[in-house]
C-alpha positions in Angstrom: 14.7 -8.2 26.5 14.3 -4.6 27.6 17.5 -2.7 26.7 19.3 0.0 29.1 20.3 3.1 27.5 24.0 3.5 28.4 24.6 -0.3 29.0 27.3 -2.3 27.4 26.1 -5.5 25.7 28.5 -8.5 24.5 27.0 -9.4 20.9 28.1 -12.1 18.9 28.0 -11.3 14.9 26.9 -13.9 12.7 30.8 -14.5 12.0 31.4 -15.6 15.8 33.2 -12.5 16.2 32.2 -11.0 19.4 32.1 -7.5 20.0 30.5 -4.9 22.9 28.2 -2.1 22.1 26.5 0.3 24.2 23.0 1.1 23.5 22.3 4.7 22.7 18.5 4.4 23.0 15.8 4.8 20.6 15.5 7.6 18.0 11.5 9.1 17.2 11.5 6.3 14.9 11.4 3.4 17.6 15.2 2.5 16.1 17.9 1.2 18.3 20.8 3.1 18.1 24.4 1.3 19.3 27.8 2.7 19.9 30.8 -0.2 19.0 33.2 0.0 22.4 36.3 -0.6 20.6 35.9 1.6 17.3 33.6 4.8 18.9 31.2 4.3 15.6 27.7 4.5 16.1 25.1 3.1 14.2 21.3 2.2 13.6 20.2 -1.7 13.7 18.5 -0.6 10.1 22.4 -0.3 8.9 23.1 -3.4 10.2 23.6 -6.0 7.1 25.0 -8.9 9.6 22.8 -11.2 12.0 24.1 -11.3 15.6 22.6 -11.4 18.9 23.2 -10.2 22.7 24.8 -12.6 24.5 23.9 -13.8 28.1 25.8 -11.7 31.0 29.0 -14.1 31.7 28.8 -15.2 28.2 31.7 -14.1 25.7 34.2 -13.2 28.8 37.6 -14.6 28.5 
């Protein structure tokens, strides 16, 4: 999946927890950097310690 700087994504954390983050883009190093919607924290996938994954558009709503 290519990702769109700017765009929201629903994720789902390992937990079942589902969140949005925007994607920030890539830094020099080829790392994705994410901004969490609700908080305003951004961070790196390398300080992510949690599994999750981007869920489907229409997935996660309700």
């Amino acid at each position: 999946m290519e990702l769109e700087c700017g765009r929201t994504y629903v994720i789902r954390l390992c937990s079942g927890e589902i969140r949005e983050w925007r994607f920030d883009g890539r830094d020099a190093r080829g790392l994705a950097w994410w901004r969490d919607v609700e908080t305003g924290l951004g961070f790196s996938e390398a300080g992510l310690l949690y599994a999750w994954e981007i869920l489907p558009a229409g997935e996660g709503d309700g």
